[in-house]
Residue frames as qw, qx, qy, qz and C-alpha x, y, z in Angstrom:
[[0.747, 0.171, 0.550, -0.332, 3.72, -4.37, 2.89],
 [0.293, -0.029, 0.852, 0.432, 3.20, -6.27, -0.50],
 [0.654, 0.478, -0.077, -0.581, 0.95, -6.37, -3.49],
 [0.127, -0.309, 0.831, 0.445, 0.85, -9.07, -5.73],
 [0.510, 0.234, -0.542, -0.626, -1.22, -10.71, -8.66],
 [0.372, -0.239, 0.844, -0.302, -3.45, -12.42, -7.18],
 [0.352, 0.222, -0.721, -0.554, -4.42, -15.03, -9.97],
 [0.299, -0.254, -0.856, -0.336, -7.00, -16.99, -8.59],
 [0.296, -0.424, -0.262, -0.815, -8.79, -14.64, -6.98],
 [0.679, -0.332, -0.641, 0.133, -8.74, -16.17, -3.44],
 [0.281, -0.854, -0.164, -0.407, -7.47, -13.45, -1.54],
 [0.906, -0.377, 0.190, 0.042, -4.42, -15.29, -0.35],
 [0.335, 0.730, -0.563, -0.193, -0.77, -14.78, -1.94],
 [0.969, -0.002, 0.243, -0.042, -0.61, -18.32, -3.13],
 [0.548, -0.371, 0.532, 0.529, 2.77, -19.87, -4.62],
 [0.459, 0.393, 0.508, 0.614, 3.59, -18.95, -8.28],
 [0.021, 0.900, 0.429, 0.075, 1.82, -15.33, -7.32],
 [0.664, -0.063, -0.128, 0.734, 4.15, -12.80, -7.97],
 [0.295, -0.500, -0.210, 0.787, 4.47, -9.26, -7.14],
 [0.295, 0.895, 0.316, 0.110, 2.39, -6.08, -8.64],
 [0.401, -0.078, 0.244, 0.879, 5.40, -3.56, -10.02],
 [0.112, 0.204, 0.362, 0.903, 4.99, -0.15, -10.71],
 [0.206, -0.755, -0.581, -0.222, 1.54, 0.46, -8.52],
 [0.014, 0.361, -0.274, 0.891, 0.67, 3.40, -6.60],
 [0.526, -0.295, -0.774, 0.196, -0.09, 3.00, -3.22],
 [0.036, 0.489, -0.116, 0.864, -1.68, 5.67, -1.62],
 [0.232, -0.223, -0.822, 0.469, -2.61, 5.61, 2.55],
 [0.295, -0.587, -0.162, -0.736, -5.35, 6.92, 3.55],
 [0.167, -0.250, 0.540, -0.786, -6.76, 7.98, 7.05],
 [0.267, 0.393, 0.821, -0.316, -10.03, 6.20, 9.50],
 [0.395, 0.638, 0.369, -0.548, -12.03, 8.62, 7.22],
 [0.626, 0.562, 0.343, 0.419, -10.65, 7.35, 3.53],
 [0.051, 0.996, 0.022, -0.071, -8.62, 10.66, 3.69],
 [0.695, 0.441, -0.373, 0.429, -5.08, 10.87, 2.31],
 [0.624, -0.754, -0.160, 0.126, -2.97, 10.57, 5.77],
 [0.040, -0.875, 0.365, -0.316, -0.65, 12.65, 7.48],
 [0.645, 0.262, -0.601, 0.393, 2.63, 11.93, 8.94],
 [0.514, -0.683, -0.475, 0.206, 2.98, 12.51, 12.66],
 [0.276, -0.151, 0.110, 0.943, 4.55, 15.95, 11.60],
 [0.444, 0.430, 0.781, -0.089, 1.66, 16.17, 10.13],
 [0.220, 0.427, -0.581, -0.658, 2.91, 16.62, 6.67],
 [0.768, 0.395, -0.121, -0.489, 0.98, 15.09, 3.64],
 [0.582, -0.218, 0.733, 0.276, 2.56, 11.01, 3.05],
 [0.479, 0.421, -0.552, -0.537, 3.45, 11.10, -0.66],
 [0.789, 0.457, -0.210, -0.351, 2.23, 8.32, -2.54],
 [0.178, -0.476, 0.834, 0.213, 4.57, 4.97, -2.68],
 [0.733, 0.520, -0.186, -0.397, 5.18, 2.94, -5.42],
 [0.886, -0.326, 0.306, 0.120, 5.90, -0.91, -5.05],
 [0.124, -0.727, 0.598, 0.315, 8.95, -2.19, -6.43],
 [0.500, 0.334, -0.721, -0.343, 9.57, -5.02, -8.96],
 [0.167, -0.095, -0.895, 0.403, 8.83, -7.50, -5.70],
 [0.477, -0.428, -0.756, -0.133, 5.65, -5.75, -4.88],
 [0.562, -0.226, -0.516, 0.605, 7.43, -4.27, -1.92],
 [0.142, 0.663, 0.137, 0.722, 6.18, -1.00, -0.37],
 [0.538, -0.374, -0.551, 0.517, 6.18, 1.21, 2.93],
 [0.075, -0.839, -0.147, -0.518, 5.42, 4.35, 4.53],
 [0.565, -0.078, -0.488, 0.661, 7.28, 5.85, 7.50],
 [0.102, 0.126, -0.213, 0.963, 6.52, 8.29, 10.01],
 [0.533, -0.467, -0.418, -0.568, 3.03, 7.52, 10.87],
 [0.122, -0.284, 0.724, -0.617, 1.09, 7.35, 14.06],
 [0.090, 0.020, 0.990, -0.108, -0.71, 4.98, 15.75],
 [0.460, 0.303, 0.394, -0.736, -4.01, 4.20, 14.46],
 [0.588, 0.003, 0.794, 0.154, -5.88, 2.86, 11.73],
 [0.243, 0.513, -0.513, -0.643, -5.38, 3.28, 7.83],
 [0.840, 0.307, 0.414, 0.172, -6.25, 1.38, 4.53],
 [0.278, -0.456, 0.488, 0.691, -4.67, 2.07, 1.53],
 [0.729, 0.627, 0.204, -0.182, -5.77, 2.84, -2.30],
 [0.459, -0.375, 0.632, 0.499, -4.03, 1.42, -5.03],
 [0.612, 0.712, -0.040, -0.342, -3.83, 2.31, -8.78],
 [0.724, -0.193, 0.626, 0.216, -2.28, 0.04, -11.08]]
């Protein structure tokens, strides 16, 4: 997914809005718990890229949010 700076506060990646670098993006489980892969090993942490750009792999189906420190 993506992250980005979102300068007027609309909730909407609007043109000129450009990518959040350098955050930490950490999934978490339906219960705000850090989630598990479908090994169900611990998903490390991912940190976006100069774009913003981040991703997790190995997960199963179901539903997650994500905390993010900047």
């Amino acid at each position: 997914d993506y992250l980005w700076i979102d300068t007027n506060h609309d909730g909407l990646q609007s043109e000129g809005e450009t990518g959040l670098a350098d955050a930490t993006v950490t999934l978490l489980d339906k219960d705000g718990k850090p989630a598990k892969d479908m090994d169900g090993n611990a998903i490390a942490p991912s940190i976006t890229g100069a774009d913003g750009l981040y991703g997790f792999t190995k997960l199963s189906e179901g539903d997650y949010s994500i905390s993010v420190t900047a």
